[in-house]
C-alpha positions as CSV (number, residue, x, y, z in Angstrom):
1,X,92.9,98.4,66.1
2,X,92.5,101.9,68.2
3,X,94.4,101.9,71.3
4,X,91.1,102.6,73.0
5,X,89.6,99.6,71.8
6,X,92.5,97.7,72.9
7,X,92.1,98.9,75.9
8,X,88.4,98.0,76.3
9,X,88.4,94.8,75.5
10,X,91.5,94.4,77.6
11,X,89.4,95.8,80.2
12,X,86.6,93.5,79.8
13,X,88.4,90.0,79.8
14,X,90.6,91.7,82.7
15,X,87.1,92.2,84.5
16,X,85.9,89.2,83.6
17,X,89.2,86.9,84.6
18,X,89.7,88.8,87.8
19,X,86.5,90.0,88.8
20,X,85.7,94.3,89.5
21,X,86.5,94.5,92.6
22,X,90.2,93.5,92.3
23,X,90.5,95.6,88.9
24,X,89.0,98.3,90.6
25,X,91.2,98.1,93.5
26,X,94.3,97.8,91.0
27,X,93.0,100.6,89.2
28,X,92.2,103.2,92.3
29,X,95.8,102.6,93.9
30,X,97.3,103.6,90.7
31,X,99.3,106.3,91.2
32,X,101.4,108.9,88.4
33,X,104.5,105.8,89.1
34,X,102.3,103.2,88.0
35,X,99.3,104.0,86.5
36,X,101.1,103.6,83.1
37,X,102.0,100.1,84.0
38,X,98.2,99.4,84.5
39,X,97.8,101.1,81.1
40,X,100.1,98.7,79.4
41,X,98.9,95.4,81.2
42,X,95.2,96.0,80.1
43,X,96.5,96.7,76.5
44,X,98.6,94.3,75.8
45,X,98.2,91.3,78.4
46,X,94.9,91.4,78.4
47,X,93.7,93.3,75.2
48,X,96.6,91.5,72.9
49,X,96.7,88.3,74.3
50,X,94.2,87.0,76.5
51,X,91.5,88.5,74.0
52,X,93.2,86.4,70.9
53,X,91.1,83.3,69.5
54,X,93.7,80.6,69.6
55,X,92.6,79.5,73.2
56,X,89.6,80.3,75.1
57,X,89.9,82.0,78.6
58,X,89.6,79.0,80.9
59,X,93.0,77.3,79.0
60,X,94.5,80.2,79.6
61,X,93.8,80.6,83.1
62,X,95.6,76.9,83.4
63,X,98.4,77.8,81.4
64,X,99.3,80.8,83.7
65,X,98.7,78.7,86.7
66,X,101.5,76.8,85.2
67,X,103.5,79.2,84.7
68,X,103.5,81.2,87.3
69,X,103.8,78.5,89.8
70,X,107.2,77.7,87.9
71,X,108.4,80.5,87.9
72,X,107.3,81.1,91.2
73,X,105.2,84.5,91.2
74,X,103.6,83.7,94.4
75,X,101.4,87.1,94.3
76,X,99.9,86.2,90.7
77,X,99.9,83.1,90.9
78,X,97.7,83.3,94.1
79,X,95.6,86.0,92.4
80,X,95.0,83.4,89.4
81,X,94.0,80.6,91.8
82,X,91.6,83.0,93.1
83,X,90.5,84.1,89.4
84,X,89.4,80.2,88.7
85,X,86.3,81.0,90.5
86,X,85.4,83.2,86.9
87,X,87.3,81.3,84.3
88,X,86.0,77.5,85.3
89,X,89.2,75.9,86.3
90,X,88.5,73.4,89.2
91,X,90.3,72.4,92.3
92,X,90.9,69.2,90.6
93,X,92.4,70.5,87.5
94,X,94.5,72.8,89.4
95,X,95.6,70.1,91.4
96,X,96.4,68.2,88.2
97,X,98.4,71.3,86.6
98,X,100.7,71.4,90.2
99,X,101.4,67.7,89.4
100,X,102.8,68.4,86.2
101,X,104.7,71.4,87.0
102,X,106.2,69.3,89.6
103,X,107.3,66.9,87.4
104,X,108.8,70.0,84.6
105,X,109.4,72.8,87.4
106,X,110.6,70.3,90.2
107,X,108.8,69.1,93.1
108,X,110.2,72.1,95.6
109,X,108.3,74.6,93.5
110,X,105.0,72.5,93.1
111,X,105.1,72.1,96.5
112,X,105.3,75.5,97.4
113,X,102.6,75.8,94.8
114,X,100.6,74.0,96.4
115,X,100.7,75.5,100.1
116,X,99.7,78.8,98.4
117,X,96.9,77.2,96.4
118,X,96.0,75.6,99.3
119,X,96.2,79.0,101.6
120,X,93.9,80.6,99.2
121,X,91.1,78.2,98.3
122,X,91.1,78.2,102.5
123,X,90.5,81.8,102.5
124,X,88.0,81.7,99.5
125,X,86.3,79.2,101.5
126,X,85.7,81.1,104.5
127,X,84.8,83.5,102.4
128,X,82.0,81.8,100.4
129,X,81.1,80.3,104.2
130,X,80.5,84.3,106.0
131,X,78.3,84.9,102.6
């Protein structure tokens, strides 16, 4: 496959998952330090992986929850709660994955899990609420 082609279709499912206005956000504060960095996480997070056929985008979406929460990546993992609004994960199955991380990541970091997921469904809700 082309790079460029990676690259687009890294682009898509990263539009797609996260919505354009974060992407384009990510993509306009890019500067020479990091725009490579964008480069490389379109291609091969989102190009290489996320675009394969083993799993469709909404498992996905749950299994990063997962893991990030465990590993405790507060800024993604609040950036993938917010990204269930475009892949179809409900509140309820979110809720569900922070049960079992608490039981395979221990209870402190599903808690902390939780407050976050909490904090931003709160947001998106006032959000969603102003229109």
């Amino acid at each position: 496959m082309l790079d460029k082609d990676l690259y687009d279709r890294g682009m898509a499912v990263r539009r797609t998952v996260l919505g354009d206005a974060h992407v384009d956000r990510s993509l306009a504060r890019a500067t020479p330090f990091d725009a490579d960095f964008q480069e490389y996480i379109t291609k091969q997070a989102w190009g290489s992986v996320w675009t394969r056929p083993g799993l469709d985008t909404r498992t996905r979406s749950m299994l990063t929850i997962a893991m990030l929460a465990a590993l405790g990546k507060d800024g993604e993992f609040k950036l993938h709660i917010r990204a269930t609004r475009n892949t179809g994960v409900t509140r309820d199955e979110v809720k569900e994955i922070l049960l079992q991380t608490a039981v395979y990541a221990g209870v402190p970091t599903a808690n902390h899990a939780i407050a976050l997921a909490r904090s931003v469904y709160d947001e998106m809700d006032a959000e969603e609420a102003k229109g």
